[in-house]
C-alpha positions in Angstrom: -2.2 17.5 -24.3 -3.6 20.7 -25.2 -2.5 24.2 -24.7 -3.2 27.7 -25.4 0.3 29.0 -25.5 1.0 30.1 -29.0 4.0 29.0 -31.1 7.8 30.9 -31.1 6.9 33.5 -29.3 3.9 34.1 -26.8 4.7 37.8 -26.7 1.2 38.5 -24.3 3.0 36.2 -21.4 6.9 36.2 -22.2 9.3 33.9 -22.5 11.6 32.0 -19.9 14.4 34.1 -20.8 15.5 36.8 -17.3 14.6 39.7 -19.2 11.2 38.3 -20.2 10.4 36.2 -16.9 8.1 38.8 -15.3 5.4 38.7 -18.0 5.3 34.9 -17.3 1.5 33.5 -16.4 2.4 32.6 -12.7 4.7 35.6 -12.6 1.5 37.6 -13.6 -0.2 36.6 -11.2 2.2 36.6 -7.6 2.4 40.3 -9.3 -1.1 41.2 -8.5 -1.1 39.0 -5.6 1.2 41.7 -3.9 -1.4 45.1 -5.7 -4.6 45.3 -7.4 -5.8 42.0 -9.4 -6.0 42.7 -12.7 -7.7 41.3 -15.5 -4.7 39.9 -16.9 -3.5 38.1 -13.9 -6.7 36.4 -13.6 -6.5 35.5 -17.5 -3.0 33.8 -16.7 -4.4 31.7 -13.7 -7.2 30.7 -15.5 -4.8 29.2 -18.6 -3.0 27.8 -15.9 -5.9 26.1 -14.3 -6.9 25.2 -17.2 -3.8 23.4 -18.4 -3.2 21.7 -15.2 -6.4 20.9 -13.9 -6.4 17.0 -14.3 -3.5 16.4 -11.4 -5.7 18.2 -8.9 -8.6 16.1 -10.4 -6.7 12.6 -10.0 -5.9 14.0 -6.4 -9.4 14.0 -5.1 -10.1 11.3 -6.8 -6.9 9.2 -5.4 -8.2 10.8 -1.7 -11.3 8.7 -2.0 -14.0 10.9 -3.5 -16.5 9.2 -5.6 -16.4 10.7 -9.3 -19.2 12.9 -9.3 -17.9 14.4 -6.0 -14.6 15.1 -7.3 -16.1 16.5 -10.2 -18.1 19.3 -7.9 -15.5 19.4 -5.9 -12.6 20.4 -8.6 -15.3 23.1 -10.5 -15.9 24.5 -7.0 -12.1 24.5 -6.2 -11.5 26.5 -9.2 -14.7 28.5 -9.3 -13.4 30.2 -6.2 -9.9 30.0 -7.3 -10.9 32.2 -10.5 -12.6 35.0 -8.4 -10.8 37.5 -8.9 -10.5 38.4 -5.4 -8.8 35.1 -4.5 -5.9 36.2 -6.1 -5.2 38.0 -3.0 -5.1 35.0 -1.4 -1.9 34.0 -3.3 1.2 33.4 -1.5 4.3 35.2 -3.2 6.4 33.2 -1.2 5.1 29.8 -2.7 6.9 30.3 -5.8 5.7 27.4 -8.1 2.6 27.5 -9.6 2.3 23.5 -8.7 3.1 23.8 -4.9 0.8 26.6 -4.5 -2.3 24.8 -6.4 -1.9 21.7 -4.5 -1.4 23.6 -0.7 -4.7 25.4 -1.8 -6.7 22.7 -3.0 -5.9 20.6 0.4 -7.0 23.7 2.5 -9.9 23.4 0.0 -10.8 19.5 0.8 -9.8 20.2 4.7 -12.5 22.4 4.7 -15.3 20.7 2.4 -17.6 19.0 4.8 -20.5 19.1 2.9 -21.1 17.4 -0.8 -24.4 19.4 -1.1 -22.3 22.9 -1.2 -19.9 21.3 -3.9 -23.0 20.8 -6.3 -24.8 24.0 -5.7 -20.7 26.0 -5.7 -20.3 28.0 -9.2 -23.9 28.5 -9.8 -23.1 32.2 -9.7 -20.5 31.4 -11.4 -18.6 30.7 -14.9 -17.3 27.0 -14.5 -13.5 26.4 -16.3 -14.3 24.6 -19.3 -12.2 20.9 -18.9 -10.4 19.3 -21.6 -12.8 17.4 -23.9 -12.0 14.3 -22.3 -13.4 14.2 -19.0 -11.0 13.5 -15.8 -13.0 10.0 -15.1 -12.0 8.6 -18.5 -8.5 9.9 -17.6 -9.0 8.7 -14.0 -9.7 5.0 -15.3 -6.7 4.9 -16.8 -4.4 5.5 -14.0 -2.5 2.3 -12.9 -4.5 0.5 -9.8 -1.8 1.0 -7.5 -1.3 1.9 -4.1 0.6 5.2 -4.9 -0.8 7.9 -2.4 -2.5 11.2 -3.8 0.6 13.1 -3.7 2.7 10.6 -5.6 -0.4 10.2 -8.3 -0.7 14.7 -8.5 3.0 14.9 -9.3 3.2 12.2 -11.8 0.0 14.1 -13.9 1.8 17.0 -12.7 5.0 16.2 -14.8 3.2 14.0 -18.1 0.9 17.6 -17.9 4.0 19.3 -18.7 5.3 17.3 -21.0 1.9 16.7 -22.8 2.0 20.6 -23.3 5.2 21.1 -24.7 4.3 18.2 -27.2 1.3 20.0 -28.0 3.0 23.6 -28.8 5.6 21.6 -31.3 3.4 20.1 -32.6 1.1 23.3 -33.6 4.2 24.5 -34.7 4.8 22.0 -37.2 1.3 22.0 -38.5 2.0 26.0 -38.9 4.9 25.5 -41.0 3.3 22.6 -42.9 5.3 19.8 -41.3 2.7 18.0 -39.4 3.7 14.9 -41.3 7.4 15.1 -40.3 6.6 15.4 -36.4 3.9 12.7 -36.8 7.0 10.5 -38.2 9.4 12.2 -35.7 7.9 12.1 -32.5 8.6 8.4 -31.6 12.0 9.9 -30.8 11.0 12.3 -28.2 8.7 10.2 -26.5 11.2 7.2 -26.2 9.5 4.8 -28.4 12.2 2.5 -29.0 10.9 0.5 -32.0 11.5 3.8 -34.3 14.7 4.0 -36.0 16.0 6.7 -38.2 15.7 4.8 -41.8 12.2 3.6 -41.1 11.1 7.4 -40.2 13.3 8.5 -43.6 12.0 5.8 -45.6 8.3 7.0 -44.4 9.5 10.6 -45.4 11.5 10.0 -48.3 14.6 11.3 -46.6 18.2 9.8 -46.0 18.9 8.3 -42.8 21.5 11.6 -42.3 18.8 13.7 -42.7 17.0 11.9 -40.4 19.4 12.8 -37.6 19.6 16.2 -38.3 15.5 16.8 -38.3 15.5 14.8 -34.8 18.6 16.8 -33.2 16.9 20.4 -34.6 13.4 18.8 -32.9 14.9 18.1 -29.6 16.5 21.1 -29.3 13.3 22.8 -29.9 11.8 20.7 -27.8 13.8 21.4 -25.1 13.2 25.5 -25.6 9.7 24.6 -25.1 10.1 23.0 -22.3 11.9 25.5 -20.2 9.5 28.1 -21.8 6.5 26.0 -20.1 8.1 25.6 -16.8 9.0 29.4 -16.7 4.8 30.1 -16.9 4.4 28.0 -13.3 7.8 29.4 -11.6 8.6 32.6 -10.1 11.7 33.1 -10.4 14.2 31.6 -13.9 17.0 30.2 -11.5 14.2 27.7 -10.3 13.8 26.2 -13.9 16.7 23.6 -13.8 15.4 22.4 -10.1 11.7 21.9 -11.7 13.3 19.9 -14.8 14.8 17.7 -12.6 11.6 17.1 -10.4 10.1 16.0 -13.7 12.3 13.6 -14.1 12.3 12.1 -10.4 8.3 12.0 -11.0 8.9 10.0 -14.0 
């Protein structure tokens, strides 16, 4: 998971905190959905679209579409989405980032008749740059089961989540030089049940005690991180605990 929120303290968006919330990306943007877009609100979508592009991506691809069609069709959803002028387009009302970009994206499809104007869509215009590993590859991974579109966008919806908040404690730990000790430690927040505390201290040269204590300081982090990533795709902080809980059902 990758993600271009920086590490304790992403003072250029906020934090989840009340008096921080309105400088969150989504916040940013329902803010210049109700005034004048502004360059920063259509920097914060496009971070958001960029983080959270492979659930819409699985979406087409779960509604039938052939790869290279739902490849056109997801750069032309977002080329448009990334005008700035279709930030005027945003509901304030639809107060998560998620339920927003999935309403819009089926008003998209509803009205996609012809593939021809998904390939030639975005010519005019700067495409979002994907993750390096290309939705397909993703796609092809996905469990061959009769799970409907919806069912597959929330489940990426929630591992996208997740896979960001992995991603920022892990930069973290590279930043203070402790990439080894998440590499060892990170068994434990994932639920990988054939770690145990003296194998990760015997592979760090620490006492199983100390063990405990580096995995109870991580989680704790981790769960920081994790409210701070919801608060970028909510509108308001008292929706935070709801959208932690939808993870969980999706999971």
């Amino acid at each position: 998971m990758t993600t271009s929120s920086a590490p304790h303290g992403d003072s250029s968006h906020g934090t989840a905190d009340a008096a921080g919330f309105a400088a969150t990306r989504w916040s940013v943007v329902l803010a210049a959905a109700q005034g004048k877009p502004t360059p920063a609100a259509a920097t914060a979508m496009e971070e958001l679209c960029r983080a959270y592009w492979y659930p819409l991506y699985a979406f087409i691809r779960r509604r039938g579409y052939e790869s290279h069609e739902a490849e056109d069709l997801a750069q032309g959803f977002f080329a448009r989405l990334l005008e700035k002028r279709a930030l005027q387009d945003v509901d304030p009302q639809k107060g998560k980032f998620r339920a927003f970009l999935l309403a819009a994206l089926k008003h998209f499809l509803a009205n996609e008749r012809d593939r021809a104007q998904a390939q030639k869509r975005g010519g005019a215009h700067t495409l979002l740059q994907l993750d390096s590993l290309d939705g397909e590859t993703r796609y092809r991974l996905e469990p061959a089961h009769d799970a409907t579109a919806e069912k597959l966008f929330e489940r990426q919806w929630a591992l996208t989540v997740l896979h960001q908040v992995l991603a920022r404690l892990q930069a973290e730990a590279e930043a203070d030089g402790k990439a080894a000790t998440f590499a060892s430690l990170k068994g434990f927040l994932v639920g990988d049940r054939s770690q145990t505390h003296a194998a990760a201290g015997a592979a760090l040269g620490l006492s199983e005690g100390a063990v405990k204590v580096a995995v109870h300081r991580l989680r704790r982090r981790y769960r920081e991180l994790l409210r701070e990533e919801i608060a970028h795709t909510v509108a308001d902080p008292a929706d935070i605990d709801e959208e932690i809980q939808y993870l969980r059902r999706c999971l």
